[in-house]
C-alpha positions as CSV (number, residue, x, y, z in Angstrom):
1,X,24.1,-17.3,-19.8
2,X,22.1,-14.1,-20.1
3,X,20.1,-15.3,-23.0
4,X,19.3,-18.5,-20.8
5,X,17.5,-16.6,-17.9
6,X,16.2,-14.0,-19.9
7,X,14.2,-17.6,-21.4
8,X,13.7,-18.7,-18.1
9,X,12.4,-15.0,-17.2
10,X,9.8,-15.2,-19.8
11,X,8.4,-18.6,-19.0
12,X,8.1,-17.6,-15.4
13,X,6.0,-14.2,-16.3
14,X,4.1,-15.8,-18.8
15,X,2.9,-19.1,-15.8
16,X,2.3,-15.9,-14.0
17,X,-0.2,-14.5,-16.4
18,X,-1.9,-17.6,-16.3
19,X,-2.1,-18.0,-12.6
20,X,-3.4,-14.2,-12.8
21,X,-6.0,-15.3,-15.3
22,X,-7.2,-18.3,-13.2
23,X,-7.2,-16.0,-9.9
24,X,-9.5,-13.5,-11.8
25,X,-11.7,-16.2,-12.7
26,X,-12.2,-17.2,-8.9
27,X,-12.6,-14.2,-7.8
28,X,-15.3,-12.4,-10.6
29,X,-16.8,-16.0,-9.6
30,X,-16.9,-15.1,-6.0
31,X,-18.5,-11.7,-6.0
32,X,-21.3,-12.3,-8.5
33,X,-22.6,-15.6,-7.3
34,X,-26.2,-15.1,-5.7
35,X,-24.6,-17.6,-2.8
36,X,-21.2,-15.6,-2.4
37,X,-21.6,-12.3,-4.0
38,X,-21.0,-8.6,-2.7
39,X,-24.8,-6.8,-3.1
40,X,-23.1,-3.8,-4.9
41,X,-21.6,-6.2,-7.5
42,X,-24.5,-8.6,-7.9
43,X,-26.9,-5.0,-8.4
44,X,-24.0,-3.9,-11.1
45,X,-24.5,-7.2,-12.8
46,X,-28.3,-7.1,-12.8
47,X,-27.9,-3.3,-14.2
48,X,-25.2,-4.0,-16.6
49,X,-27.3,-6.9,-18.2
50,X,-24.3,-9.4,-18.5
51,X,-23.7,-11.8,-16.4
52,X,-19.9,-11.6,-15.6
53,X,-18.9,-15.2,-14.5
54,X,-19.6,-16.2,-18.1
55,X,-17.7,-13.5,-19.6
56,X,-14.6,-12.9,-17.9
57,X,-12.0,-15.3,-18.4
58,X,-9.3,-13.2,-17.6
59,X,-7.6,-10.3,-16.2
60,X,-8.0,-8.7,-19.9
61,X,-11.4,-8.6,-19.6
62,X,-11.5,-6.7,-16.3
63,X,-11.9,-3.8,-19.3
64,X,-15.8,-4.8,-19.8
65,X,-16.3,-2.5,-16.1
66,X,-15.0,0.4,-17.3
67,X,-13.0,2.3,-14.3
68,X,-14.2,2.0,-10.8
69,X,-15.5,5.0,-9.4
70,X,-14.2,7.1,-6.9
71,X,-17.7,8.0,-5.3
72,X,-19.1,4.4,-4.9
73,X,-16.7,3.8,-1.8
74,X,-17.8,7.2,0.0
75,X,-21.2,7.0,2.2
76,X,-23.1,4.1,3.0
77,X,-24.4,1.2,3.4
78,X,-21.2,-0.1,3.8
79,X,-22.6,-3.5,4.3
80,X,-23.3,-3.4,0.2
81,X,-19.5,-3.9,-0.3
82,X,-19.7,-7.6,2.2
83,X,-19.7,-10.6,0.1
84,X,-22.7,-12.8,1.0
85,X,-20.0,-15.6,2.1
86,X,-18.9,-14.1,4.2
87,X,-22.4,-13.3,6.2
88,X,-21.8,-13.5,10.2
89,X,-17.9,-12.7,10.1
90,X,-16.3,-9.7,12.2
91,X,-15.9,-7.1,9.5
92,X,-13.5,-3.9,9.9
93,X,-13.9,-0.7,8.6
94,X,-10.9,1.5,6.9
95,X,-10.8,5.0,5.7
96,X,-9.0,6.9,3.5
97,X,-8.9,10.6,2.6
98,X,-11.3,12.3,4.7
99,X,-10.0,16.0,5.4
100,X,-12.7,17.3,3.5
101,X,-15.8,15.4,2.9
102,X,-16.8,12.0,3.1
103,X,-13.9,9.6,3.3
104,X,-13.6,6.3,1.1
105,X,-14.0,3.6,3.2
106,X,-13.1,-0.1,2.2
107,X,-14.4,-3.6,4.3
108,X,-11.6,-5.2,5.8
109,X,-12.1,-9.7,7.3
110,X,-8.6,-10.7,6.6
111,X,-7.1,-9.0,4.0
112,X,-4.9,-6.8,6.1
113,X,-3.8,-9.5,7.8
114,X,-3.0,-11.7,4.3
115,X,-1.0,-8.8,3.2
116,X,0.8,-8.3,6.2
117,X,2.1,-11.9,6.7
118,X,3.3,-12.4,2.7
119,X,5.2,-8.9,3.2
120,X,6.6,-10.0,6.0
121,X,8.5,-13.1,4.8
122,X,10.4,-10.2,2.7
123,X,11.7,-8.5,5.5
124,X,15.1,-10.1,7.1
125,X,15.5,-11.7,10.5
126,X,18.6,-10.0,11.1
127,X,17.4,-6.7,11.2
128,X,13.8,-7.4,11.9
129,X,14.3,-10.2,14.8
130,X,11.4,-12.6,15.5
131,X,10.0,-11.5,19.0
132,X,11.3,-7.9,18.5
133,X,8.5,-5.3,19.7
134,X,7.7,-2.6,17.4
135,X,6.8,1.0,17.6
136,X,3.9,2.3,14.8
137,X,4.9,6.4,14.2
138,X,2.3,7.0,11.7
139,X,-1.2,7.3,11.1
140,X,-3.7,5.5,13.5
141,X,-7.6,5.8,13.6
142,X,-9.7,4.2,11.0
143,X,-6.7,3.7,8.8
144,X,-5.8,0.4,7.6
145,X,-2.0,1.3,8.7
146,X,-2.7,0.5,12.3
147,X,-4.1,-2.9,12.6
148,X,-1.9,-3.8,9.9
149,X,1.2,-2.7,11.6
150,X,0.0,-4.4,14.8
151,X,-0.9,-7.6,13.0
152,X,3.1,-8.0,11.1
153,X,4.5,-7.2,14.6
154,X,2.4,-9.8,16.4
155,X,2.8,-12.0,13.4
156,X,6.4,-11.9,14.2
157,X,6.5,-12.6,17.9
158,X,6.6,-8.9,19.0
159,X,4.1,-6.5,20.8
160,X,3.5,-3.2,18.9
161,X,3.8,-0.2,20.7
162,X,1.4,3.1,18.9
163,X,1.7,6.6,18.5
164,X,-1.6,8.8,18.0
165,X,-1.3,10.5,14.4
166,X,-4.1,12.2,13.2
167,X,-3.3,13.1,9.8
168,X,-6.3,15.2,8.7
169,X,-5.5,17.6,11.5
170,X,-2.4,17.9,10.3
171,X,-3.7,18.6,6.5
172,X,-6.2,21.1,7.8
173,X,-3.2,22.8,9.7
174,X,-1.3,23.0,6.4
175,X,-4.2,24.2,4.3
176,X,-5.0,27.3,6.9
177,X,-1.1,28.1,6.9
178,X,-0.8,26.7,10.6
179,X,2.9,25.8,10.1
180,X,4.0,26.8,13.7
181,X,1.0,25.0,15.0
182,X,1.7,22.0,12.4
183,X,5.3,22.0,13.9
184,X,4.1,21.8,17.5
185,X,2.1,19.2,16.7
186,X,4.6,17.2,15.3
187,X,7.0,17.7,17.9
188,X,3.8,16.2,20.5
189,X,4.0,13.4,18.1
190,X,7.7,12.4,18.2
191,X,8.2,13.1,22.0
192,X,6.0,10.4,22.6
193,X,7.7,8.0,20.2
194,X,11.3,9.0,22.2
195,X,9.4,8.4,25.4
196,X,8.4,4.9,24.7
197,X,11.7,4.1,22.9
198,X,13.8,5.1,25.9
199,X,11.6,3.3,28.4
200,X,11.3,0.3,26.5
201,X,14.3,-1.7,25.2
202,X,13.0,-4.4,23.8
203,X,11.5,-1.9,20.6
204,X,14.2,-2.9,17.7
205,X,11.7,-2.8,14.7
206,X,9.7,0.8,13.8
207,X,7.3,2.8,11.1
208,X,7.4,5.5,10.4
209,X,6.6,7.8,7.5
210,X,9.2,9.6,5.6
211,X,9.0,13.0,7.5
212,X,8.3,11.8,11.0
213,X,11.1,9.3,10.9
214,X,13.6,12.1,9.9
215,X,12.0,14.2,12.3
216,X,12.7,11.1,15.4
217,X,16.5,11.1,13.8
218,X,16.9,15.1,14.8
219,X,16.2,14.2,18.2
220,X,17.9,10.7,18.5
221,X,20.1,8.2,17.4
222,X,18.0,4.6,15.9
223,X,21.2,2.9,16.8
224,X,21.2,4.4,20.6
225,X,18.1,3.4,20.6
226,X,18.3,0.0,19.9
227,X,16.7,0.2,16.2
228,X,17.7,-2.4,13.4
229,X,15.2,-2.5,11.2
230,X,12.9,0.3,9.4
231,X,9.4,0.1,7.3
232,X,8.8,2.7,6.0
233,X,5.8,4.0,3.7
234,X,4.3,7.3,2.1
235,X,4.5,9.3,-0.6
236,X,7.3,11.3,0.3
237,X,9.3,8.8,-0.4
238,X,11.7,10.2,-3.2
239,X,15.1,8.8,-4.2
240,X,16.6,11.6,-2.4
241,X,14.6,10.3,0.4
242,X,15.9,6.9,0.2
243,X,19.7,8.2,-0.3
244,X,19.2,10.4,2.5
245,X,17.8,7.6,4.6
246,X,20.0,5.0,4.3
247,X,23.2,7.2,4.3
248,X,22.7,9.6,7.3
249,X,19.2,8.3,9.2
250,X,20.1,4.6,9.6
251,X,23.4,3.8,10.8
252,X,23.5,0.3,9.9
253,X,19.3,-0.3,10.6
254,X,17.7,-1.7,7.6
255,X,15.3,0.4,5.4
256,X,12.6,-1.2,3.9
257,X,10.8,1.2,1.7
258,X,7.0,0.3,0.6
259,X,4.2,2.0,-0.9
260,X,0.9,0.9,0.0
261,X,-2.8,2.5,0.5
262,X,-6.1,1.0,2.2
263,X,-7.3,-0.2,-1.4
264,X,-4.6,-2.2,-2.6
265,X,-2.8,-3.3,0.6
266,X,1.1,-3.6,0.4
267,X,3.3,-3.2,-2.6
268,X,7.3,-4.3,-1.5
269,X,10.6,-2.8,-2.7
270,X,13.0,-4.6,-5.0
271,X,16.1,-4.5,-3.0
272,X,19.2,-1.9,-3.8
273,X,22.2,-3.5,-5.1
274,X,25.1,-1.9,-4.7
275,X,25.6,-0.2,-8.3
276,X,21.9,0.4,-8.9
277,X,20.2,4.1,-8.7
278,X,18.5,5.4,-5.7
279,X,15.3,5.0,-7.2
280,X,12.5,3.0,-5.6
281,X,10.9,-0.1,-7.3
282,X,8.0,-1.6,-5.6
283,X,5.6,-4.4,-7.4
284,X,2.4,-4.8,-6.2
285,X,1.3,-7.7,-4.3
286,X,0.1,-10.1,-7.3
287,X,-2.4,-11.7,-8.1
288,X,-4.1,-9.8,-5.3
289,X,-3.5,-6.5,-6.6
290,X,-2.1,-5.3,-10.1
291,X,-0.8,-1.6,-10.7
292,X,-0.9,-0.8,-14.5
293,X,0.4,2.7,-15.6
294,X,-1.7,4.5,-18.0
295,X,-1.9,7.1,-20.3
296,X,-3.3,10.2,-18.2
297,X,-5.2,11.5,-21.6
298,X,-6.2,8.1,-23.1
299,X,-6.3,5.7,-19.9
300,X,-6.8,2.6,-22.2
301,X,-3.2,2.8,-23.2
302,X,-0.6,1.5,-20.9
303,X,2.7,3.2,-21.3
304,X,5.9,1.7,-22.3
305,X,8.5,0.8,-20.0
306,X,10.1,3.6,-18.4
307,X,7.5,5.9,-19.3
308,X,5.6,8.1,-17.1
309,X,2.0,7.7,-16.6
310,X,-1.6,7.2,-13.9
311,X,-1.7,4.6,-12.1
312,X,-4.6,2.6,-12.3
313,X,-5.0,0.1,-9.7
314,X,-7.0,-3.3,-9.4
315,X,-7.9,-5.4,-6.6
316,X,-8.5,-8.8,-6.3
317,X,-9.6,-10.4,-3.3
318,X,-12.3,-12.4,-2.1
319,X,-13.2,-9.4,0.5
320,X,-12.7,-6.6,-2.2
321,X,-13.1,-6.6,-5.9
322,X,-12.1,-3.3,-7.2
323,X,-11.5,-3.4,-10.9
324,X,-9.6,-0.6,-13.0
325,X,-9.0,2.3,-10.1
326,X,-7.6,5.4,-11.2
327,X,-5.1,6.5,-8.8
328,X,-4.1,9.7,-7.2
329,X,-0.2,8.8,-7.8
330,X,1.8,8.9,-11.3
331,X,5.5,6.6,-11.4
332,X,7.1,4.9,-14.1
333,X,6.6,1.6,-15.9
334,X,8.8,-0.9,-14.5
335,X,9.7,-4.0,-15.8
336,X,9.0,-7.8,-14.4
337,X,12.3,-9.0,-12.5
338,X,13.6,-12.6,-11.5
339,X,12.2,-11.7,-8.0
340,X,9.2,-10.4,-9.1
341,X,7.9,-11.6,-12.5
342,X,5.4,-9.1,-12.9
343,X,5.1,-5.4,-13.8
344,X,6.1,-3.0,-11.1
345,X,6.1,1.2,-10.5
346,X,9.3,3.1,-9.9
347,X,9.1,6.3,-8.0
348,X,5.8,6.9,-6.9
349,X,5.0,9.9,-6.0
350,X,1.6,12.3,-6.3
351,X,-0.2,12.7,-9.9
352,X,0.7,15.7,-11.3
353,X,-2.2,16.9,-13.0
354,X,-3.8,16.9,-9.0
355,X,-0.8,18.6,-7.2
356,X,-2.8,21.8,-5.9
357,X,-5.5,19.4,-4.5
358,X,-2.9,17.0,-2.8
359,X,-1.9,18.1,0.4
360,X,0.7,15.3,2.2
361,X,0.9,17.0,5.2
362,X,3.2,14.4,7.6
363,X,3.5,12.3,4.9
């Protein structure tokens, strides 16, 4: 029986290669086409001296751009990073990082929206009910996180209720050793959350980020206040986060943990069974975005399974192309699975070799 799926395993990662393969294809197609192409792609072409669209023929080859530069996404003209096709559209605008300098700032047409509705067919009815309005305890601004948020509640029939979260006051608290002043500001944050929670009962569904939801669980009860389903996101996530989550935060809510960030968009959780560790497993949202962990000294090599290593992200969208991405996050290399037939990450968390720069603040 075992042998069986393990076959039927491996034909269903390999048609996913291919399908990967075809998708990169369309998309290198896309953004260096003189009709469709992003500027700052079809100048890297011109520069380069090879065309692309001949040469890439799949996601292999994504190793001809070398790794995408930090830099090229902070300062402007933004407008170099909108494809040609998609000339005349309402574009958004999301940040990232920020506390100190220039923040990275990514286009945004539909892709948050995309992302949103495929991660929200994995989240169950029962404890996410379809008209349910939601509460957004996390960071707002130019961050991704809030029209996203908004979009999966709306998507679902609900109206999304939002907390103000700025998290690079927060960082520059923490960095000047303001922790009383941190404190108070956090406590500003989650009396507003209780505030609309108590006043409105139709809020079942709520984010939150792993310290401000344990934060809203000093306070109050979820199940007193009505909650039955959690997503939940950031890099404080830890299995001790999880266990701790699920065992004495919830009472009976669902926790859906997820790592995502304004480059790649959503990456889900494989669910918990009953026997299995309190680690957290997330797979990124392929073929739109691959996570491959790397060798921190020699980021050609990708590590074994189980082995620690870089992440080095890729997206692959018709909005955003953004091959071979360094991260700022280290996890494990975990394995393709019957739900996901692809590689995935376990325990995220931040890279190591950056910890005094990394400040997570809320997070």
């Amino acid at each position: 029986m075992g042998s069986t799926s393990q076959v039927d395993l491996g034909a269903r990662i390999q048609a996913r290669r291919e399908e990967l393969d075809a998708w990169v294809q369309e998309v290198v197609g896309w953004h260096f086409d003189p009709a469709t192409g992003t500027p700052f792609w079809l100048d890297f072409a011109k520069r380069a001296g090879w065309d692309p669209r001949q040469e890439v023929k799949g996601y292999g080859d994504l190793a001809r751009f070398g790794n995408f530069q930090d830099e090229w996404l902070r300062g402007g003209p933004v407008r170099k990073w909108v494809p040609l096709g998609y000339a005349g559209r309402p574009v958004s605008i999301f940040e990232t990082g920020g506390s100190t300098g220039v923040p990275k700032a990514r286009i945004s047409i539909d892709d948050f929206r995309i992302d949103y509705e495929q991660f929200s067919a994995t989240l169950p009815d029962e404890f996410f009910p379809k008209g349910a309005d939601w509460l957004q305890l996390g960071p707002t601004g130019p961050r991704r996180l809030r029209l996203a948020v908004e979009h999966l509640c709306q998507f679902r029939g609900g109206i999304c209720f939002q907390v103000d979260l700025d998290p690079r006051w927060v960082i520059k608290l923490v960095k000047a050793g303001e922790m009383r002043e941190m404190e108070r500001y956090k406590q500003h944050v989650i009396d507003q959350a209780l505030t609309l929670l108590k006043a409105h009962e139709n809020i079942r569904c709520l984010f939150a980020t792993p310290k401000l939801l344990e934060a809203l669980c000093e306070k109050a009860s979820l199940k007193k206040l009505g909650i039955t389903g959690v997503f939940c996101g950031g890099t404080e996530m830890t299995p001790q986060f999880h266990r701790f989550a699920v065992e004495e935060l919830m009472e009976g809510a669902y926790f859906a943990p997820t790592y995502g960030n304004t480059l790649m968009g959503l990456a889900v959780h494989r669910p918990r069974g009953p026997e299995d560790p309190w680690d957290v497993v997330y797979y990124p949202p392929a073929p739109r975005a691959m996570i491959e962990i790397v060798d921190p000294d020699d980021p050609e090599r990708v590590v074994e399974y189980g082995e620690t290593g870089r992440g080095r992200l890729t997206t692959l969208t018709k909005e955003f192309f953004m091959p071979r991405f360094l991260e700022r996050d280290e996890a494990e290399r975990e394995p393709p699975c019957e739900l996901y037939p692809w590689d995935g990450v376990r325990n995220v968390r931040p890279f190591t070799q950056l910890q005094t720069t990394v400040v997570e603040g809320v997070y």
